[in-house]
N, C-alpha and C positions, 0 to 999 in steps of 0.2 A: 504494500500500500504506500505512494507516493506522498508527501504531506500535504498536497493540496487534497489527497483524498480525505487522509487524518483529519484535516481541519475541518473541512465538510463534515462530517460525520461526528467529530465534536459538536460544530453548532448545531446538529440535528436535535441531538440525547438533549444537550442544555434546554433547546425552547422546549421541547417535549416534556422534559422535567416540572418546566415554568410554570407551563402553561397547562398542564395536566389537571390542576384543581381547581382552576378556572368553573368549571362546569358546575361547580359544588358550590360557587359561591364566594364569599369572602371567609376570612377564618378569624375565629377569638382564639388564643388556647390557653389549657389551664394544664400547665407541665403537660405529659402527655397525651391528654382528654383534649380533642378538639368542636368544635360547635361551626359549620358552615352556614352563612347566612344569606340570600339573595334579597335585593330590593322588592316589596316596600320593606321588608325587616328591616330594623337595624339595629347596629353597635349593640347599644345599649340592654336592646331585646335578647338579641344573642347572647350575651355577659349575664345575665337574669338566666337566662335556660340554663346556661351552663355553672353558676352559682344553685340553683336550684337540684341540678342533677347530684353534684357534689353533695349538698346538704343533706339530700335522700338515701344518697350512697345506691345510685345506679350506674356508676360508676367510680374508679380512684383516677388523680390526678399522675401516678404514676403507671396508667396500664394502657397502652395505645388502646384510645377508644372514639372512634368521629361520631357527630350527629351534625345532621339540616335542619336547620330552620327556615318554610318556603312561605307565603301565604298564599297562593295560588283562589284565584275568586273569591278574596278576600276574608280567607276562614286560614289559621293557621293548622 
């Protein structure tokens, strides 16, 4: 593999990486517990779910665990 190949196929993996959780939204995290959130949510909403979930203990902040937060037709 030539380096103008190497380099192509670095910036490939990088945006892929990026851009990958895009689709999930934006993210809060709390150590490893993450909470994804798209518009109209926001910040603050997400930051609540995810203090909430913690408080419940449906999850720990040390155990990779995602959630979405979406409103779709205005019902969350």
């Amino acid at each position: 593999m030539n380096r103008r190949h190497f380099l192509l196929a670095a910036v490939a993996m990088i945006m892929a990486f990026s851009t990958g959780c895009r689709k999930y939204g934006r993210r809060v995290k709390f150590g490893k517990m993450e909470v994804f959130y798209k518009k109209p949510v926001t910040r603050e909403m997400a930051e609540k779910l995810g203090e909430f979930i913690l408080r419940e203990k449906l999850a720990t902040r040390d155990r990779r665990t995602s959630f979405q937060l979406v409103k779709p037709d205005g019902r969350l």
